[in-house]
VMD Tcl script that draws the C-alpha trace (Angstrom):
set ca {
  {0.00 0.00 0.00}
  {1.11 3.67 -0.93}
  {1.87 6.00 1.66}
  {2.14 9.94 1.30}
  {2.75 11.78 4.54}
  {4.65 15.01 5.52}
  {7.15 14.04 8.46}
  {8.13 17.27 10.00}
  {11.50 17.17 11.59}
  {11.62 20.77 12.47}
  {9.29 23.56 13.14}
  {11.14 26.83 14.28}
  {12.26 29.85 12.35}
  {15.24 31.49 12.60}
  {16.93 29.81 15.95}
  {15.81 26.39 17.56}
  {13.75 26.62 21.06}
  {13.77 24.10 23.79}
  {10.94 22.13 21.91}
  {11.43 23.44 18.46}
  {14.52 22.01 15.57}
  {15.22 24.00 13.15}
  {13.03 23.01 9.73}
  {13.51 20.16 8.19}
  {10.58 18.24 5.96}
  {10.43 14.97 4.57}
  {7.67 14.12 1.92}
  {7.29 10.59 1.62}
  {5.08 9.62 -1.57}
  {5.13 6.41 -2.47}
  {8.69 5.19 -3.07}
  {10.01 8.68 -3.05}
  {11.47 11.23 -0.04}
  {11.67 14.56 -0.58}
  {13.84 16.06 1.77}
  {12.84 20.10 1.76}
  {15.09 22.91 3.54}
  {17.23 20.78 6.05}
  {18.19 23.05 8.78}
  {20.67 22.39 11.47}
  {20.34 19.33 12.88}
  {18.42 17.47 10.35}
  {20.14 14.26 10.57}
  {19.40 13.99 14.02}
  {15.89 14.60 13.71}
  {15.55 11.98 10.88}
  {16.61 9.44 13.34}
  {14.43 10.78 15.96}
  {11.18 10.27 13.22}
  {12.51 6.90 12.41}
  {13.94 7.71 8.69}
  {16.65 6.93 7.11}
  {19.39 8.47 4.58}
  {18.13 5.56 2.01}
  {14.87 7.04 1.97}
  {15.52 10.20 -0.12}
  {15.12 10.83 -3.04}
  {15.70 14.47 -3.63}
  {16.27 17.45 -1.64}
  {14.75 20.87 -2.71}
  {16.45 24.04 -0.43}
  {13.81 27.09 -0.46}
  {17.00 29.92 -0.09}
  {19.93 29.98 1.84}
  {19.32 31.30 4.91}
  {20.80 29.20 7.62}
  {17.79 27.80 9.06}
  {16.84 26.17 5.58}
  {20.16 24.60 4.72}
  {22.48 24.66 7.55}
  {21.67 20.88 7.78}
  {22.66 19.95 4.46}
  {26.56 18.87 5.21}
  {25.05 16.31 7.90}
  {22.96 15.01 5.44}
  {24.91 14.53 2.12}
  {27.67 13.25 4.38}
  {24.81 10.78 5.69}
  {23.81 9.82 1.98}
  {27.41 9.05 1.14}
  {28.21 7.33 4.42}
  {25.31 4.94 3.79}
  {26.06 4.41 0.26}
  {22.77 5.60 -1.02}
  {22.32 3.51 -4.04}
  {20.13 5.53 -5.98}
  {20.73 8.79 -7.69}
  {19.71 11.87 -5.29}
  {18.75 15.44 -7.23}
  {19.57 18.60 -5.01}
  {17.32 21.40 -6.39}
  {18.39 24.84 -5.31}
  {18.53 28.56 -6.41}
  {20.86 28.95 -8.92}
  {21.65 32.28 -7.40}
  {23.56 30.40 -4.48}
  {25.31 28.10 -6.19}
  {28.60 29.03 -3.83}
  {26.84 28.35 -0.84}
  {25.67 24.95 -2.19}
  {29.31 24.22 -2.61}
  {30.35 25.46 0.55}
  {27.57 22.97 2.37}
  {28.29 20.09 0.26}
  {32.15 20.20 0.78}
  {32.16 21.34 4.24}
  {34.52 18.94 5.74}
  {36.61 15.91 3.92}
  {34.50 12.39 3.33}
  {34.37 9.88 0.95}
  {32.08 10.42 -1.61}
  {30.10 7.28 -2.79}
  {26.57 9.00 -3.78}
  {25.79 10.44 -6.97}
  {24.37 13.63 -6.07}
  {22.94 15.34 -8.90}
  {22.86 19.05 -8.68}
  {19.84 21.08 -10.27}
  {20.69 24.51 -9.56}
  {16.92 26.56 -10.47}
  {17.28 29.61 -12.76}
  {14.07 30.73 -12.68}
  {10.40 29.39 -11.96}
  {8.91 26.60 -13.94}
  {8.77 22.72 -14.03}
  {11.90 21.15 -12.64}
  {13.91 17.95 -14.29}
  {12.23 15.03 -12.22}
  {13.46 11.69 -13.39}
  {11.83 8.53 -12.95}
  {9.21 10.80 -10.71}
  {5.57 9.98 -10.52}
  {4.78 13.51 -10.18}
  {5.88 16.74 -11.50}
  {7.72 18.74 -9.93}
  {7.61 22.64 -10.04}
  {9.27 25.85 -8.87}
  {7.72 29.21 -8.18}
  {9.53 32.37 -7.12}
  {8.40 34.00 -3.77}
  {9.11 37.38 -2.23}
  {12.00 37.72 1.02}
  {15.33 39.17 1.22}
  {17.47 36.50 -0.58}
  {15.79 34.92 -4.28}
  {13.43 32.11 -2.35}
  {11.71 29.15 -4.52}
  {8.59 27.20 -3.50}
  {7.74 24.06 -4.49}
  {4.64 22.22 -6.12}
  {4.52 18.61 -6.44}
  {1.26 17.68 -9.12}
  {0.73 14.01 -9.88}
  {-1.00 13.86 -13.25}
  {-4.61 12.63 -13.39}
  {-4.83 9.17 -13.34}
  {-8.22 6.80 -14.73}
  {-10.51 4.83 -12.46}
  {-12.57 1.94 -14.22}
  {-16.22 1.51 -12.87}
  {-16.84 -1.90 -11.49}
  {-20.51 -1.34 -12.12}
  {-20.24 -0.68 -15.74}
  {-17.60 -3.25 -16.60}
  {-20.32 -6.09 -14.92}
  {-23.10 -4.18 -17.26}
  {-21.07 -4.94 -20.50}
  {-19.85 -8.47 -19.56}
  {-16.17 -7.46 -19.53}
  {-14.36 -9.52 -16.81}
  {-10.61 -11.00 -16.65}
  {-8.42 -10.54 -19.63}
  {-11.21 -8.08 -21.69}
  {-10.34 -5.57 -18.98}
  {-6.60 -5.50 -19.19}
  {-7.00 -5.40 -23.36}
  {-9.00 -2.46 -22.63}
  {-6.46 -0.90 -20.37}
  {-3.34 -1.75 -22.45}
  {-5.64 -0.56 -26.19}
  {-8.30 2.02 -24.98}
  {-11.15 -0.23 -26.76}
  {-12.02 -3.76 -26.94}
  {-14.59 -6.45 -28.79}
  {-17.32 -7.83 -26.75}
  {-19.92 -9.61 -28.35}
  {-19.91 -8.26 -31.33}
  {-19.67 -4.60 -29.84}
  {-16.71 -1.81 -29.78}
  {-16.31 -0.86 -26.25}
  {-14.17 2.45 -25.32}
  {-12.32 2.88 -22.15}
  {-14.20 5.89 -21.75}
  {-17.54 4.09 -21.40}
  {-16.62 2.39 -18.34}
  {-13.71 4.95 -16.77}
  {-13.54 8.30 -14.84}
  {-10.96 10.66 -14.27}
  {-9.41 10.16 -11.17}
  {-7.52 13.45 -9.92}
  {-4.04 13.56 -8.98}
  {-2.65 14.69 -5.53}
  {-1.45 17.83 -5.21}
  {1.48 19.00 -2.54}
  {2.81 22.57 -1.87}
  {5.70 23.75 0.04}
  {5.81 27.68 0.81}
  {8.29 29.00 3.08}
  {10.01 32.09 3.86}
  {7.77 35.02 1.79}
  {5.53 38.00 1.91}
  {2.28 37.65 0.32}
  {2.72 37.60 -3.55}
  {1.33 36.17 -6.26}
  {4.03 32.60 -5.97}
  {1.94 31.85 -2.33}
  {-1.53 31.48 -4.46}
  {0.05 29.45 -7.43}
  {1.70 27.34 -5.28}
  {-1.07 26.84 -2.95}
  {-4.11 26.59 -5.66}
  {-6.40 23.09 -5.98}
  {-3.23 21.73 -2.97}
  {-4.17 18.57 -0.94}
  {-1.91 19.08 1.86}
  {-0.01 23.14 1.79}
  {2.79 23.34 4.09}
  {3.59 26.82 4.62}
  {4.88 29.56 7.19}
  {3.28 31.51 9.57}
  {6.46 32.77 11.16}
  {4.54 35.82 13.02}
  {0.75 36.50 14.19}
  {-1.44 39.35 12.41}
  {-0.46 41.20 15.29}
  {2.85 41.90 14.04}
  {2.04 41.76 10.27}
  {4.22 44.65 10.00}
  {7.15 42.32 11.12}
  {6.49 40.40 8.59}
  {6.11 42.11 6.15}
  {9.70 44.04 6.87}
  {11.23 40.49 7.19}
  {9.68 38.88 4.42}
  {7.49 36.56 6.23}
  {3.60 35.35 6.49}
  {1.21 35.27 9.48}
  {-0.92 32.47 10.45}
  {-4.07 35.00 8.84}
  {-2.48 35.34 5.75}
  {-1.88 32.40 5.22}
  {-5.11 30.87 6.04}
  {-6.79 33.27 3.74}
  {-4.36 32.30 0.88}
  {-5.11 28.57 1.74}
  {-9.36 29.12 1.72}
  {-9.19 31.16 -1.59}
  {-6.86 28.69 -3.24}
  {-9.12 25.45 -1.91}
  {-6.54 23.73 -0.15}
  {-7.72 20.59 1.81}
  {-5.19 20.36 4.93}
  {-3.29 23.41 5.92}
  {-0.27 23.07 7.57}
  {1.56 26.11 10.01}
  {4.74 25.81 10.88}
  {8.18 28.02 10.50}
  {7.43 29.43 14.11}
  {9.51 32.82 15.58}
  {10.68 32.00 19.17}
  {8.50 35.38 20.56}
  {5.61 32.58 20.58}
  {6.24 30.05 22.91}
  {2.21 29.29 22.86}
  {0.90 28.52 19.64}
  {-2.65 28.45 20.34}
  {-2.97 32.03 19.07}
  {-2.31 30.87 15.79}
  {-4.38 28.18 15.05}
  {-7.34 30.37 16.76}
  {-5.99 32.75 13.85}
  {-6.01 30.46 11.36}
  {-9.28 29.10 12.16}
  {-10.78 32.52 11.63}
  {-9.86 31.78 8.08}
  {-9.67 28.65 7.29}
  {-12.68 26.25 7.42}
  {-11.10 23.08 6.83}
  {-8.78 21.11 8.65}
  {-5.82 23.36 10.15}
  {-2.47 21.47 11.67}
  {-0.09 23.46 13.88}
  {3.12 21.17 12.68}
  {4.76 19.61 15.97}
  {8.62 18.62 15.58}
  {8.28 14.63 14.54}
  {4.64 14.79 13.94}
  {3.53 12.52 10.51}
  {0.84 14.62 8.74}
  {-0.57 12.21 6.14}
  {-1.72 13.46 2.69}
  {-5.96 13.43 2.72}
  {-7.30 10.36 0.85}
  {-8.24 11.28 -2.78}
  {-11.05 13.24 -3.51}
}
mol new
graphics top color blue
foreach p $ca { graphics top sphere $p radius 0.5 }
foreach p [lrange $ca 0 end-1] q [lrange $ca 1 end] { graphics top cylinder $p $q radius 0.2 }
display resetview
């Protein structure tokens, strides 16, 4: 059985708190782990949630502030130490391509990985292989050239049982069907589309580190599950907005425009040791199901629509 789950190895902005890491995500969808914006001590956390080096698949680093990426020397030393044996892509702003060096060959080790680098130019799809999704980059708005990410798996095709018993189709019939898009059944031309539906793909969005702009409502539009920063509370929305961040109102409001199913807060300042305030924010928003991400907590994608 497929799994698809956000394990959050890190929840604070800026510097770590007694009960907050710095950030650190790990999609898991299906066979794949997408490591996003592994902050200092990342590698512990991963062994803390019970993951492993072998389970990524590709790491995608928002900017480079230290709090995003500050973990990544743990982590590609981790890969190599554990001989990964699959191919891991590293997307990143193109713009710091010197500080992705720096973290990648911040002490000596033995390289064994292959580590593919995919520094990001500008916004746009993003080379994915072997993916079962694509995989997109949007520009945000914050001090230092920020990407977020959108992860769309295409529309897929559900057959009706109920229709395939009404035309007599049954064992083999059905996987001619499948494999040709028509088949012969008593004398009769049957199309896939008489007895399919569209099933929609799953949708995931990771915004961190922005102002409202126009990349926070692309990213976030039609998402399943929308992690996303709400470093400050509306109270100090001119904070963020100084600082090039979001508050738990924005973006709840961003989140209910855009029809997002489960809305993840995290990216936390250390003024709020209490973070009651901002789900009560959020709330005010947000009708469906807010999350207030807890370090180690496994937030699972919704079941399809």
């Amino acid at each position: 059985m497929s799994q698809r789950e956000l394990v959050v190895l890190g929840t604070a902005s800026q510097v770590p708190t007694r009960h907050r890491n710095h950030n650190g995500y790990l999609l898991r969808w299906d066979g794949e782990g997408l490591l996003f914006d592994p902050g200092e001590g990342t590698q512990r956390q991963m062994l803390q949630a019970g993951v492993t080096a072998t389970g990524i698949t590709r790491i995608a680093v928002s900017h480079f502030h230290g709090d995003h990426c500050l973990g990544l020397p743990g982590v590609v030393q981790r890969i190599n130490l554990d001989r990964v044996p699959h191919p891991v892509d590293a997307y990143y702003p193109a713009s710091g391509q010197v500080f992705f060096d720096r973290l990648r060959h911040a002490s000596v080790y033995h390289a064994t990985a292959d580590l593919r680098e995919r520094p990001i130019a500008g916004p746009g799809p993003l080379e994915a292989p072997g993916a079962p999704f694509e995989l997109s980059a949007v520009r945000l708005s914050h001090p230092v050239e920020s990407f977020g990410y959108r992860l769309t798996e295409p529309d897929g095709v559900r057959l009706r049982p109920e229709r395939l018993r009404e035309l007599g189709l049954r064992g083999p019939l059905v996987g001619q069907l499948q494999r040709d898009g028509r088949v012969e059944v008593d004398g009769r031309t049957v199309l896939l589309a008489e007895v399919a539906e569209t099933r929609p793909g799953q949708r995931f969005a990771f915004v961190m580190d922005t102002r409202l702009c126009d990349g926070v409502a692309e990213l976030a539009e039609g998402a399943d599950l929308l992690a996303i920063e709400a470093t400050f509370l509306e109270a100090d929305a001119a904070l963020a907005e100084e600082h090039g961040h979001l508050t738990a109102a924005q973006a709840a409001r961003v989140a209910a425009e855009a029809g997002v199913r489960r809305l993840v807060l995290t990216h936390f300042s250390q003024r709020y040791p209490d973070l009651q305030a901002h789900r009560a924010e959020a709330e005010k928003h947000f009708g469906g199901e807010v999350v207030i991400a807890e370090d180690l907590a496994r937030i699972p994608v919704p079941p399809r629509r």
